[in-house]
C-alpha positions as CSV (number, residue, x, y, z in Angstrom):
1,X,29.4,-46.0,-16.4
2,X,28.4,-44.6,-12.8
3,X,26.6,-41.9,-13.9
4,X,23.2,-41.3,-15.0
5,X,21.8,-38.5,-17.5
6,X,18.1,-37.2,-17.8
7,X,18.1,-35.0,-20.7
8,X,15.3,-34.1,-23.5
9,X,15.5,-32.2,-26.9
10,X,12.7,-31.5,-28.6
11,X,11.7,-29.6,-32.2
12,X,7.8,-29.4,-32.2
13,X,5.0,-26.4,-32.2
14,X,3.3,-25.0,-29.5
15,X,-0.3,-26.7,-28.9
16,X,-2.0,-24.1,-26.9
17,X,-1.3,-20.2,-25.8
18,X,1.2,-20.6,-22.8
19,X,-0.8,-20.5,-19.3
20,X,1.7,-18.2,-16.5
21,X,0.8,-19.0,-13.2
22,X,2.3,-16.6,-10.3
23,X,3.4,-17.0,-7.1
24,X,3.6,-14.7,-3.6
25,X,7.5,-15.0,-4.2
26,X,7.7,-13.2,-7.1
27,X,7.9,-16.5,-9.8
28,X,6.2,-17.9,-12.0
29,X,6.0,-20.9,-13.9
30,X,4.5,-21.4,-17.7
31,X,3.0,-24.4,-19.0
32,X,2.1,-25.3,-22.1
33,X,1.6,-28.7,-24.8
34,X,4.4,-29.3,-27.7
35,X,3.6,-31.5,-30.3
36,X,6.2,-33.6,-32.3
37,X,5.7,-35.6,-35.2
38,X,6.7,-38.6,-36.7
39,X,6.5,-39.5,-40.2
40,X,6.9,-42.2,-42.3
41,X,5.6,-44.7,-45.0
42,X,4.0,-47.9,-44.3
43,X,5.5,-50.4,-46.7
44,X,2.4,-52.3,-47.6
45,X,0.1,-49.5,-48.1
46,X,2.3,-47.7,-49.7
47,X,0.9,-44.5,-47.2
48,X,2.4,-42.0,-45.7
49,X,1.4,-42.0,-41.9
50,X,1.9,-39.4,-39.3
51,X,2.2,-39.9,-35.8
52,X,2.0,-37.0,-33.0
53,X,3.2,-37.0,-30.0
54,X,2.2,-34.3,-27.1
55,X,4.7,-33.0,-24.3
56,X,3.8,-31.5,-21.3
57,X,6.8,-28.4,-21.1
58,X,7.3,-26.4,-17.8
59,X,9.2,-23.1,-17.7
60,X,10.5,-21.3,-15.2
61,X,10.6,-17.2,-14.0
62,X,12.5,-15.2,-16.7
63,X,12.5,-18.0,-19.2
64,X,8.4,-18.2,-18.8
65,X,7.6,-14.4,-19.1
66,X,9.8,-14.4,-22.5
67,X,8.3,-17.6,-23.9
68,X,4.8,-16.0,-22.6
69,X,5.6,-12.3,-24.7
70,X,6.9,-14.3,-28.1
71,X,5.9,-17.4,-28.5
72,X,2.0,-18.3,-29.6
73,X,0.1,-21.1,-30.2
74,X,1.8,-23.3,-33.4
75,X,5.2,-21.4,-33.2
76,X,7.6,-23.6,-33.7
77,X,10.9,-24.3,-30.6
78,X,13.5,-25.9,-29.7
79,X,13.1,-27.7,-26.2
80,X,15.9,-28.7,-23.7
81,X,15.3,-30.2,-20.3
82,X,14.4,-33.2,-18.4
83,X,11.9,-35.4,-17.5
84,X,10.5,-34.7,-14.2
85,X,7.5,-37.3,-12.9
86,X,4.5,-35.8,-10.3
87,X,2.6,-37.6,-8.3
88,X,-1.0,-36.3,-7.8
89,X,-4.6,-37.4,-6.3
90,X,-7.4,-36.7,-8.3
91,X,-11.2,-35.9,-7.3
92,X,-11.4,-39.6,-6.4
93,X,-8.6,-39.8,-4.2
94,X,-6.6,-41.8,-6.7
95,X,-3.0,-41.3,-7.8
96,X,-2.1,-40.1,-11.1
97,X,1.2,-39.2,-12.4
98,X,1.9,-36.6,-15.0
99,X,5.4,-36.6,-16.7
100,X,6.6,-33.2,-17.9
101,X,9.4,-31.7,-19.6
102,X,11.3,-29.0,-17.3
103,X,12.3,-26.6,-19.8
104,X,16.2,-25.4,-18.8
105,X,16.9,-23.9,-22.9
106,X,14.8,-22.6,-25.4
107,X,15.3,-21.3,-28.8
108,X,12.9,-19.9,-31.0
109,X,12.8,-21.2,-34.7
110,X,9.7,-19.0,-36.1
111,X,7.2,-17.1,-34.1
112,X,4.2,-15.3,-35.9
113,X,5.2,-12.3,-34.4
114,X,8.5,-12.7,-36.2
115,X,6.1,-12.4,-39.9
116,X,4.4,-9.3,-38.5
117,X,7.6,-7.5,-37.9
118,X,8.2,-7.7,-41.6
119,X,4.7,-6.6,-42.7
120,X,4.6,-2.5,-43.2
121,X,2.9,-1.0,-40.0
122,X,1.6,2.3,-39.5
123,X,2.7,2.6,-35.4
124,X,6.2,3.0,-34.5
125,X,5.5,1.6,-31.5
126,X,5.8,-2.2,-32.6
127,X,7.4,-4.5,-30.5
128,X,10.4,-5.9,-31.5
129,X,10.8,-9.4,-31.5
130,X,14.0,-11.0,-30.9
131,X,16.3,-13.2,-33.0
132,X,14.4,-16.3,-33.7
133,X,17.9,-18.3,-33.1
134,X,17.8,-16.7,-29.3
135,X,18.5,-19.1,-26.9
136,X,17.2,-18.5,-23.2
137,X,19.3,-21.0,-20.5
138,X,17.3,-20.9,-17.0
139,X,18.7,-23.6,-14.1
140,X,15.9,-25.7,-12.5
141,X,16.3,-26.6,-9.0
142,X,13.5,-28.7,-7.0
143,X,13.6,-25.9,-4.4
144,X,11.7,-23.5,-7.3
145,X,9.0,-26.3,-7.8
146,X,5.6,-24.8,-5.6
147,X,4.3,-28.4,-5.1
């Protein structure tokens, strides 16, 4: 086989509120930690362990505002991208890498939002919030990266 594939999908919960940062173009990007777990049973304890693991997920313009509006911290998503490396100096003039997951599909599978909606409300102005099986598709091209 020739060809190569980079390609990441990941159930997990939001770690954090998602930070938007905005640029002179008009786009944005959003940033924010998604924690998987692993779970199993260690065979001479006899104990059930869990494991987490923490992403670092990128999204892009259209994709990033709608994650930024629904999503909160400890919802629950469906990731898919790929694995994009940066290399960066820090204070010290050292390089550090970061690896992050460059969102390209999203779909929500609960959002605390989504509970509210269900609750009885006394303003008829409550936002909506979409389907929790929406799915969001947004191409990533390196020209859209702003480092």
């Amino acid at each position: 086989m020739s060809g190569t594939l980079n390609k990441v999908m990941l159930i997990g919960h939001l770690g954090d509120e998602i930070k938007m940062h905005y640029f002179e173009g008009g786009g944005c990007v959003g940033r924010f930690p998604l924690a998987t777990n692993e779970t199993y049973t260690n065979k001479q304890t006899n104990e059930r362990v869990t494991n987490t693991e923490w992403h670092n997920v990128v999204v892009r313009n259209k994709a990033a505002e709608i994650c930024e509006k629904y999503l909160s911290k400890g919802d629950k998503v469906y990731i898919e991208g790929r694995l994009k490396t940066r290399k960066w100096q820090d204070d010290k003039g050292q390089d550090r890498y970061s690896t992050e997951v460059q969102c390209t599909e999203f779909t929500f599978l609960s959002t605390k939002k989504e509970s509210q909606v269900n609750q009885p409300t006394t303003s008829s102005a409550q936002e909506k919030t979409p389907d929790p099986a929406t799915k969001v598709e947004e191409p990533i091209g390196d020209d859209d990266l702003p480092f």
